[in-house]
N, C-alpha and C positions, 0 to 999 in steps of 0.2 A: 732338792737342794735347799728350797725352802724353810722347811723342817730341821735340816741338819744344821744351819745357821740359826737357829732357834733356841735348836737345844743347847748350844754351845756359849748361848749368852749367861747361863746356868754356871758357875763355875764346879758344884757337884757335877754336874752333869759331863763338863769338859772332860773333869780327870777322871771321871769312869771311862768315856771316850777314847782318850789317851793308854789306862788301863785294857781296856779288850785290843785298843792296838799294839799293843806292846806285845800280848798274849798272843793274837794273829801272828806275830813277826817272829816270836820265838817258836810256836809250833809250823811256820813258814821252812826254819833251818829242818827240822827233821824230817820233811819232803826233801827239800835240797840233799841233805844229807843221803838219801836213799838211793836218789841216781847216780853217786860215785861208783864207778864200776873194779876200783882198787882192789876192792874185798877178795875178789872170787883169782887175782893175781899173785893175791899176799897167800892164801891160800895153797894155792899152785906151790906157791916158794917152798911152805911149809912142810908140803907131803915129799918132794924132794932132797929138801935139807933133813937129811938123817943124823948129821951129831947132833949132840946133847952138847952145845959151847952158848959163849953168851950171843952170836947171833941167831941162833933158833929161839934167846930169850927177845931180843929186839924183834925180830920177828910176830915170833907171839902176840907181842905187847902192841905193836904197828899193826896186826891185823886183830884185833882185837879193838883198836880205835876206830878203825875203819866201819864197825857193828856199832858203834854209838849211835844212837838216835834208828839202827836199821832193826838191827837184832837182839835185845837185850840179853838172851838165853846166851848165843856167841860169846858177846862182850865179856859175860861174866866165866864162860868156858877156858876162852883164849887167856883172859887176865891171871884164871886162878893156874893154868899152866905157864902162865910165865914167872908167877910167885916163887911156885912149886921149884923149878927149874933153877932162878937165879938163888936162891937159900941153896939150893945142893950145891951152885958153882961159888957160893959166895960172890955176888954180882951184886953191889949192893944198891948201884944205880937202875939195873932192870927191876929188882926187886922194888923200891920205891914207886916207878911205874906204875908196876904191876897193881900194888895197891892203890894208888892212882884213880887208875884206869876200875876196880872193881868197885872204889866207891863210886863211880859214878853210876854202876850196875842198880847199888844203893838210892844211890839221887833220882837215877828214872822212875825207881818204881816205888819215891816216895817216903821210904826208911831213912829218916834224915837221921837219926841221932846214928845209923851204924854207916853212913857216909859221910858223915861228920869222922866219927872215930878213924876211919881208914884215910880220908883225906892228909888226917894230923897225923897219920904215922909217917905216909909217903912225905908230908913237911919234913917232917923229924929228920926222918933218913936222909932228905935230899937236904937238909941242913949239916945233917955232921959229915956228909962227902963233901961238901962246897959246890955242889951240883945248882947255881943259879936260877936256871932257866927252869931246872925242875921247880924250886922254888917259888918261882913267880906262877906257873901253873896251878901247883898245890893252894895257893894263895889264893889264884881266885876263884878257884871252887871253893875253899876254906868260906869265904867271904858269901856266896851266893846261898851255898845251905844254911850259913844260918839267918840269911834274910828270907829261905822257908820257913827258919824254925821260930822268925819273927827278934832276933837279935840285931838289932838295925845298926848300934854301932858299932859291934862285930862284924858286918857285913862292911861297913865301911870303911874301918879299920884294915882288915884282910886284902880288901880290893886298894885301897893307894897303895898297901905295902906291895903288893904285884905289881902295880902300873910305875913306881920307884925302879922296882930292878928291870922291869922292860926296859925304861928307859935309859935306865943305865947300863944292859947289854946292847942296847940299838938292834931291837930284835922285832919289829914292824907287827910282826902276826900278836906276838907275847901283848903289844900294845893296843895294836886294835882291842883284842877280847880285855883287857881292864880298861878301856875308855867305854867299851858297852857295857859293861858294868859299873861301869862308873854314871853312866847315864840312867839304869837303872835306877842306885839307888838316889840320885837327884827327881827322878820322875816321882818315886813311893812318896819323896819328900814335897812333893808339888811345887818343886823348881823347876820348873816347864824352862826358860831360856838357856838354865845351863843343863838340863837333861838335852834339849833338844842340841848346844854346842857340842855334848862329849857324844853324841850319837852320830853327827857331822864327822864330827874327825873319824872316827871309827869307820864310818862309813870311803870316807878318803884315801884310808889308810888300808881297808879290804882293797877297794880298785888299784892302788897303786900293785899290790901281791894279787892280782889277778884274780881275786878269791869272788868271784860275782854270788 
């Protein structure tokens, strides 16, 4: 205990501190993420539902999320069948998803510039249907890859423009994930009081949606 009050007098040393726990808590969710037992339901649904309509593409696309963080190989299976699927039915909000959902296939495994690309089409899309909430979604992943790709006022730019329409759908979940990103990019910036504020809400605003 010592030691760790020591090092912390250090302010390099804090925000590295600070840094490996960030990293802790975000490879934390992909544990979490794994125990959801949804997957193997949405599934089920899947090999039952035999039309070819836009809920075998929602489907898709919902089980498909469900492999985020569990099964990358899935994620990218389910998304590219749901793409596949809403383009033949002209669905142009599954399709949005879709690519959505398979940049993020992109983001796991590091390919930022072609999860960047697919991010901003699913924006695009879910812009010219007036689709919002897709919106704020695409937004802030828009916003997080490219604070991989080290574009910091892009990342910050992307993430209020989300945490804006959250707010202004009153959509609790949409808001929690851009108030943790928003706290993100206050921590990069070594705003420790207001990273540690939009981490609070965030954190409040999970408990309230039950989301532990």
């Amino acid at each position: 205990m010592c030691c760790c009050f020591l090092l912390t007098k250090h302010p390099r040393m804090k925000k590295l501190i600070l840094l490996l726990t960030l990293l802790c808590w975000l490879c934390s969710e992909q544990n979490l993420c794994a125990q959801y037992p949804d997957a193997d339901s949405l599934e089920h649904l899947l090999r039952t539902h035999r039309r070819a309509d836009r809920q075998k593409v929602d489907l898709l696309n919902a089980t498909a999320l469900e492999f985020y963080m569990v099964d990358n190989h899935k994620l990218q299976e389910y998304a590219g069948e749901a793409i596949k699927l809403a383009e033949k039915l002209r669905y142009e909000a599954g399709r949005a998803e879709g690519l959505r959902l398979k940049g993020l296939y992109y983001y796991n495994t590091s390919d930022n510039q072609r999860a960047l690309e697919l991010f901003q089409q699913s924006f695009d899309l879910y812009e010219r249907i007036g689709h919002e909430k897709g919106k704020s979604l695409s937004l802030n992943y828009l916003g997080l890859v490219n604070w991989k790709l080290g574009n910091i006022p892009e990342f910050r730019s992307h993430v209020e423009e989300a945490y804006a329409l959250a707010l202004q759908l009153g959509d609790n979940a949409l808001t929690a994930n851009s108030l943790k990103s928003l706290g993100i990019y206050h921590l990069i910036q070594g705003d420790y009081p207001s990273s540690i504020g939009y981490f609070e809400q965030s954190i409040s605003l999970y408990g309230e949606l039950g989301d532990m």
